[in-house]
C-alpha positions as CSV (number, residue, x, y, z in Angstrom):
1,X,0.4,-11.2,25.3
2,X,0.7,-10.0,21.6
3,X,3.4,-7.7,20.2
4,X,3.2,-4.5,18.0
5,X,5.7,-2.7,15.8
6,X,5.7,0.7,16.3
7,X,5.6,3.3,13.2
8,X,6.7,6.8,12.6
9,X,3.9,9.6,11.9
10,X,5.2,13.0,11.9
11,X,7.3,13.5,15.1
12,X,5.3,10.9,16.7
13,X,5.2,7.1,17.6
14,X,2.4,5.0,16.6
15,X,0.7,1.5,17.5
16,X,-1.8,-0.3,16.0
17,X,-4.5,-1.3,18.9
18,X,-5.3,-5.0,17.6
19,X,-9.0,-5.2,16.2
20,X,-9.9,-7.7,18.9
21,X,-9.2,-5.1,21.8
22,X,-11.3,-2.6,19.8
23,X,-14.0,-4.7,19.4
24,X,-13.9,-6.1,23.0
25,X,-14.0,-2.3,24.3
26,X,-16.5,-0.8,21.8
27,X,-13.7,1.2,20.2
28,X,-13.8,2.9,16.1
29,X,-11.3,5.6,15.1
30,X,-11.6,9.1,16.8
31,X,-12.7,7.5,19.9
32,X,-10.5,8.6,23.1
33,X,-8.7,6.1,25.2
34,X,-6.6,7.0,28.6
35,X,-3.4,6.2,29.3
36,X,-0.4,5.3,32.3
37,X,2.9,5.6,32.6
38,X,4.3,3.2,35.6
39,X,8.2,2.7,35.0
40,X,8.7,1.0,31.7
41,X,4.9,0.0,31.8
42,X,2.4,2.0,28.9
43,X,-1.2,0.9,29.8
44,X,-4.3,2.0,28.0
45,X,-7.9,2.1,29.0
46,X,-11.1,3.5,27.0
47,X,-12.4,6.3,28.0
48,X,-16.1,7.1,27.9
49,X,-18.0,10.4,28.0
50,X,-20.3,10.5,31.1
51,X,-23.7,12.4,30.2
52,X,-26.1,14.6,32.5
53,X,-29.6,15.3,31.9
54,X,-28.8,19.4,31.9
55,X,-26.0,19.0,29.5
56,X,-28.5,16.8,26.9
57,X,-31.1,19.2,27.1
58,X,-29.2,21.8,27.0
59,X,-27.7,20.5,23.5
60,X,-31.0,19.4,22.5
61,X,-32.2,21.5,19.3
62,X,-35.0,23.6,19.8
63,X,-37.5,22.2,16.7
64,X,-37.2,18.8,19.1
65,X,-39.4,20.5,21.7
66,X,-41.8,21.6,18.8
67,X,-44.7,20.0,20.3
68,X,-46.2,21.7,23.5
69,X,-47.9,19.0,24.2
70,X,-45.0,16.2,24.3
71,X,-45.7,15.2,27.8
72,X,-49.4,14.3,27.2
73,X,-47.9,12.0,24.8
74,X,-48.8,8.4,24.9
75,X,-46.2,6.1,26.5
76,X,-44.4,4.0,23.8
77,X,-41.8,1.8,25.0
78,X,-41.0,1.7,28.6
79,X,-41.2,5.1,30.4
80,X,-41.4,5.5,33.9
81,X,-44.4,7.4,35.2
């Protein structure tokens, strides 16, 4: 178990997250992490966007579809058929 000091930003309290954890869990800055409040107990946990097929599409731009003829593409890496 490590310890932190914590710092003043604005009206807020600030902790360093030590570079290990961040590297462990895939962290950089402006990534979002969740966190508990049990008692006296502060616990943090990444949290990850979840993707959907629809919601990729759908923020797809349209110049990637260009080619009306994608699908008769050749297969190059490992595609499922």
């Amino acid at each position: 178990m490590g310890t932190a000091t914590l710092r003043r930003s604005g009206g807020s309290l600030i902790m360093v997250i030590p570079p290990a954890y961040a590297e462990q869990n895939h962290l950089t800055a402006g990534d979002t992490v969740k966190f508990n409040i049990e008692g006296q107990r502060l616990t943090l946990s990444p949290q990850r966007k979840r993707y959907d097929a629809a919601s990729l599409l759908a923020e797809t731009p349209a110049e990637f579809f260009s080619d009306s003829e994608w699908d008769k593409l050749p297969a190059t890496g490992q595609e499922v058929w």
